[in-house]
matplotlib code that plots the C-alpha trace (Angstrom):
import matplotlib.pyplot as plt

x = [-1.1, -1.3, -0.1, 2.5, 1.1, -2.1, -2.5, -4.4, -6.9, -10.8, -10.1, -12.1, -13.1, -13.8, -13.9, -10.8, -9.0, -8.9, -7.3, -6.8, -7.5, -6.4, -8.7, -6.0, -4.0, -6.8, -4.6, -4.8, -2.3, -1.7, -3.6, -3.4, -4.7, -3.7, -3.7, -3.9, -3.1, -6.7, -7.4, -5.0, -6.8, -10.2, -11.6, -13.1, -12.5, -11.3, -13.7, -11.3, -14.2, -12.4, -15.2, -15.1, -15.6, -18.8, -17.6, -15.2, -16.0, -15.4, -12.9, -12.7, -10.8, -12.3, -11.1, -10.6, -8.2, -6.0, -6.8, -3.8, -2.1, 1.2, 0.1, -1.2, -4.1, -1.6, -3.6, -2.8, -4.5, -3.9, -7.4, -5.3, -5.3, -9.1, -10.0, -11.8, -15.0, -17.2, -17.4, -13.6, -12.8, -15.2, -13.8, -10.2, -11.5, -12.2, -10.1, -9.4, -7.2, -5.5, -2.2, -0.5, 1.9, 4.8, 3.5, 6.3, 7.1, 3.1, 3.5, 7.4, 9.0, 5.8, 4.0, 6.6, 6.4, 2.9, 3.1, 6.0, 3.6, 0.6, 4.1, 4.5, 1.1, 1.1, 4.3, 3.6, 0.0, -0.5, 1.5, 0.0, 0.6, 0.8, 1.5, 0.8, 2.6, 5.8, 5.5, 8.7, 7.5, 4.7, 3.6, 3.4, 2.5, -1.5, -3.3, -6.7, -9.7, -9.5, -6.2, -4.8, -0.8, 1.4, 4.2, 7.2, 7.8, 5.8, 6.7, 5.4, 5.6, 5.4, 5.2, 5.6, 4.5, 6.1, 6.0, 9.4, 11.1, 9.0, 10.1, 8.8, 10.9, 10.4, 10.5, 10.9, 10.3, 10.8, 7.6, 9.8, 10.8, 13.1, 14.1, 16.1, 16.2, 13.4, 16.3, 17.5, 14.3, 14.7, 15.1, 14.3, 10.6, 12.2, 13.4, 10.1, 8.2, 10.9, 10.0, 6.2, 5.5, 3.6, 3.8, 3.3, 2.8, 1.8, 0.1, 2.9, 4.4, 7.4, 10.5, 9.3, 8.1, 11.2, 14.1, 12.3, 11.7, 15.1, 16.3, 17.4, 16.5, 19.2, 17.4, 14.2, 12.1]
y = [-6.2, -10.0, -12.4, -15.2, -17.8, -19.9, -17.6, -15.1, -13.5, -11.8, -8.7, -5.7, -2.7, 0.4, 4.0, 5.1, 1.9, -1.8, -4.6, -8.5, -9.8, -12.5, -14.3, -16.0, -12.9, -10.7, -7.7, -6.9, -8.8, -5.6, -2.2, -0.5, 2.8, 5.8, 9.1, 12.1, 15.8, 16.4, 14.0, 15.8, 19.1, 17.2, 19.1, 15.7, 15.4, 12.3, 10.3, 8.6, 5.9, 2.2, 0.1, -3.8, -4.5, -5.6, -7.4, -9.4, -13.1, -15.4, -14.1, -10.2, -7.7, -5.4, -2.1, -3.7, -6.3, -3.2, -1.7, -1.8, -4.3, -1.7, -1.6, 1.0, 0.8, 1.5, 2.8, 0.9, 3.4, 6.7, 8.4, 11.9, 10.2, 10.1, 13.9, 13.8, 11.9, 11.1, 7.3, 7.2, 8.1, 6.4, 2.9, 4.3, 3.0, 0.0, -2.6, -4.6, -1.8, -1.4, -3.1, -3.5, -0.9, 0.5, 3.6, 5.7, 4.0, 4.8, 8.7, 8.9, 7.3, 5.9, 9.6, 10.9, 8.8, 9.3, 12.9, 12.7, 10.3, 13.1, 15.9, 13.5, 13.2, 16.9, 17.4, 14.7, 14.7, 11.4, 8.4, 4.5, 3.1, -0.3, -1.2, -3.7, -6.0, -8.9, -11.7, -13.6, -16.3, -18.4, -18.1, -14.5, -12.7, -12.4, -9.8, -9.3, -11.8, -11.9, -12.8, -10.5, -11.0, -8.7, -8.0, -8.1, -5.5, -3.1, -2.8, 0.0, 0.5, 3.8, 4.3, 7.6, 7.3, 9.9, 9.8, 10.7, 9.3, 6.3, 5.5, 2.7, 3.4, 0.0, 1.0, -1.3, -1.1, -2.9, -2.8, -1.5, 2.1, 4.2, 7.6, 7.7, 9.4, 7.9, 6.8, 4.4, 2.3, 2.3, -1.0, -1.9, -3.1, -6.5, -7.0, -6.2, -8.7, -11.8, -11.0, -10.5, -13.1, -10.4, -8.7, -5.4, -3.5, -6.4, -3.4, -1.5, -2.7, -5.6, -3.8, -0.6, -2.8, -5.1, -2.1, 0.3, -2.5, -3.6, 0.0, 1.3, 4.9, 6.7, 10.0, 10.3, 12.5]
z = [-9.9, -10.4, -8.0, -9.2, -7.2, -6.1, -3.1, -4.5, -2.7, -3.0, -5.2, -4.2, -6.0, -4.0, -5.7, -5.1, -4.7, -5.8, -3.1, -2.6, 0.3, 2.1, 4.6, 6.6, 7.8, 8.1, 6.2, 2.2, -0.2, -2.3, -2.3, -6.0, -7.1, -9.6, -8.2, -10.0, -9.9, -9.6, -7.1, -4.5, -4.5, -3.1, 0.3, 2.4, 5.8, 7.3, 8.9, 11.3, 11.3, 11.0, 9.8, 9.2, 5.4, 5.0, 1.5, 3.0, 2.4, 5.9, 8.5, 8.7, 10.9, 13.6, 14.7, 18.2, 17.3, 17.3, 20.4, 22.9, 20.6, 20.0, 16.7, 14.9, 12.2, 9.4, 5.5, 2.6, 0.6, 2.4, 3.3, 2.6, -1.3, -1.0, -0.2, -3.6, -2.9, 0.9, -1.0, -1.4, 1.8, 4.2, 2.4, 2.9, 6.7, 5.6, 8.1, 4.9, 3.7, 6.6, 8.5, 11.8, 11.8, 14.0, 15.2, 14.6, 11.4, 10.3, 11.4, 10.3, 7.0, 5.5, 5.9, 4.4, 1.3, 0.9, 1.4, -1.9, -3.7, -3.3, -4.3, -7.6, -8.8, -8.6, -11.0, -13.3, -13.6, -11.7, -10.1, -9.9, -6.7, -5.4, -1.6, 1.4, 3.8, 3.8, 5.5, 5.8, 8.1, 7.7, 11.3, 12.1, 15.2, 15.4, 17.6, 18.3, 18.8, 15.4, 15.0, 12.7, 11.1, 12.0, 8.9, 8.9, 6.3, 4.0, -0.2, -2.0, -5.7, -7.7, -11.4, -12.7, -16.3, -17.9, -21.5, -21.5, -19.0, -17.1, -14.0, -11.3, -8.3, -5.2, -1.1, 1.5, 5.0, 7.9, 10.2, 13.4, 14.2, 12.2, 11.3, 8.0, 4.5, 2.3, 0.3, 2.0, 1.5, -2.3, -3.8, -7.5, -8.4, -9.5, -6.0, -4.9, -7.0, -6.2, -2.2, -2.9, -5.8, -7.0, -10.7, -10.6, -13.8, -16.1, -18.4, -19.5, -22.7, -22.0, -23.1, -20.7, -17.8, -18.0, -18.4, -15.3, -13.3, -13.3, -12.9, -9.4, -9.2, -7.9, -6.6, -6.1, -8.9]

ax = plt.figure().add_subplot(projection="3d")
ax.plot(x, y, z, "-o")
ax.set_aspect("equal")
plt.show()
C-alpha cells in the first residue's frame, strides 16, 4: 500500500508481514501481507507474548497501556496467519501490529473474516491482505501511559488474484460490538481508499486495479 498523503509513517518489514507506523497514535497505519495456501498449514504455537517493538523509532506502545482499558489488544496481522515460522509469529506480538479493539468485535466479526481469509488462501492458492484502523476525528480517545488512539473503525482489504476472475473485495467495521453477517461490512476498495487516503494495490496493472476496485462484490467467494 502507499499512502496518498504526507502522513506516512516508518515502514517495517517483519517475516511474515510489512506495516507503517505512525508515532502519534501509537497503532499501525496499514498492515500488508500475502498469505498462501501453504502458509495456513504451518504447526507454531501462539506465543500470546505482546512485546513492544524494539524498531519503533520515538514513542512506542506497551502491553500495559491496554490493561483494564476495555480494549482489547486487537492483531493486524493475525498470529493464526503466522503458524508457518517461530520468527513470524513472535513479531505477530509485536504491539506495533496491534490495535485497540472491541472485545467482542476482535473475537466475533473480525475472527470470522480472518478465519475466511485463511478459507480463501486455501481455494485459490493465496489472498494479499491489507488492514488497520480509521480515525475520523483528529483527537481520538487515548489509553494507557502511553497514550495510545483508540479507532473509530477498522478497513480491511482482500485481493484474490485469480487469473481468471480477480477480485479485491473492501470491509469495514465499526470499532463497537456487533453480531452480523460478514456481508454487511462489504464496501468497495475505492470507498476504502477515499476514507483511508491510502492506495492499495498500486501493483496490479491500471485497467485491473481500477475496474475491481470499483467493483462491489456481491457474495463473498
Amino acid at each position: 500500500p502507499m499512502m496518498q498523503s504526507s502522513t506516512g509513517g516508518q515502514i517495517l518489514k517483519r517475516k511474515g508481514y510489512t506495516l507503517s507506523y505512525n508515532a502519534d497514535y501509537k497503532t499501525p497505519q496499514w498492515v500488508a501481507w500475502e498469505l498462501t495456501k501453504k502458509e495456513t498449514q504451518g504447526k507454531e504455537e501462539r506465543t500470546d507474548k505482546f512485546l513492544p517493538d524494539p524498531d519503533v523509532r520515538g514513542a512506542k506502545a506497551y502491553t500495559g497501556d491496554y490493561t483494564k482499558s476495555g480494549y482489547d489488544r486487537g492483531h493486524m496481522a493475525p498470529a493464526a496467519d503466522m503458524k508457518w515460522s517461530k520468527q513470524a509469529m513472535e513479531e505477530s506480538f509485536y504491539m506495533s501490529n496491534i490495535c485497540p479493539q472491541n472485545p467482542n468485535l476482535n473475537r466475533g466479526d473480525w475472527n470470522d473474516l480472518e478465519e475466511m481469509s485463511r478459507q480463501w488462501a486455501k481455494k485459490y492458492g493465496a489472498v494479499y491482505i491489507a488492514c488497520g484502523p480509521i480515525y475520523d476525528t483528529k483527537r481520538p480517545k487515548r489509553i494507557g501511559n502511553n497514550k495510545v488512539a483508540v479507532p473509530n473503525a477498522f478497513y480491511k482489504v482482500i485481493l484474490i488474484n485469480d487469473k481468471k476472475n480477480p477480485q479485491a473485495i473492501g470491509f469495514i467495521f465499526p470499532n463497537s460490538a456487533g453480531h452480523k453477517p460478514l456481508k454487511k461490512y462489504m464496501v468497495t476498495v475505492d470507498s476504502v481508499e477515499k476514507r483511508t487516503n491510502i492506495d492499495f494495490f498500486p501493483a496490479l496493472p491500471d485497467e485491473i486495479e481500477n475496474r475491481i476496485e470499483a467493483e462491489l462484490v456481491q457474495e463473498l467467494p
